[in-house]
C-alpha positions, 0 to 999 in steps of 0.5 A: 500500500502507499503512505499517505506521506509518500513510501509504499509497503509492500508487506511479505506474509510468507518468507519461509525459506528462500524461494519465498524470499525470492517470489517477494523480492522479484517485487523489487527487481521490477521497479525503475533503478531510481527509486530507493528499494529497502527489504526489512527482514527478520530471518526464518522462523523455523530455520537456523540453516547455514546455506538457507541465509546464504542463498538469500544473500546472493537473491539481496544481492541480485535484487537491486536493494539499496539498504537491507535493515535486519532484527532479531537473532538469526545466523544473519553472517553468511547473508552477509558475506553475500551482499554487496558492499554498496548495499547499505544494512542495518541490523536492529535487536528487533522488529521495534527498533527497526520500524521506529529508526524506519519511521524517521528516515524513510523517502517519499517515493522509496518502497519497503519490503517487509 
């Protein structure tokens, strides 16, 4: 949905395991390279598996997003060894934390993944 203040939200109900993640950020891949592409993303539920956060990490990579905002306590290390160095992340404690810090430095015309 758009924001009344400008951002649009496209919410992920389903990112259980890569393929998923993957559905939800052809998303992105689609939008034109202008506009400013975060994914908000809290690991899997169910999943602590190496190559499972690896795999995601090359689909961040090949997906355009230009910040990468992480919460709560997952394996997020191999992910990150595969995303490139011009993607901005942030990394939050939690869901909270990241949506407050979101609230304040999202852009009128930026769309965020959750």
């Amino acid at each position: 949905f758009k924001s009344t203040l400008g951002p649009t939200f496209i919410n992920a109900s389903y990112c259980s395991d890569p393929q998923s993640v993957d559905r939800e950020l052809s998303h992105l891949v689609r939008l034109p390279k202008s506009q400013k592409k975060t994914l908000m993303f809290g690991g899997f539920r169910d999943s602590l598996n190496v190559q499972e956060y690896r795999r995601v990490g090359d689909l961040i990579a090949n997906s355009k997003v230009d910040q990468l905002v992480l919460f709560g306590q997952k394996p997020f290390g191999p992910l990150l060894d595969r995303v490139p160095a011009q993607v901005e992340v942030k990394e939050f404690p939690d869901f909270t934390s990241a949506s407050l810090s979101l609230k304040h430095q999202l852009e009128p015309d930026e769309v965020l993944l959750i």
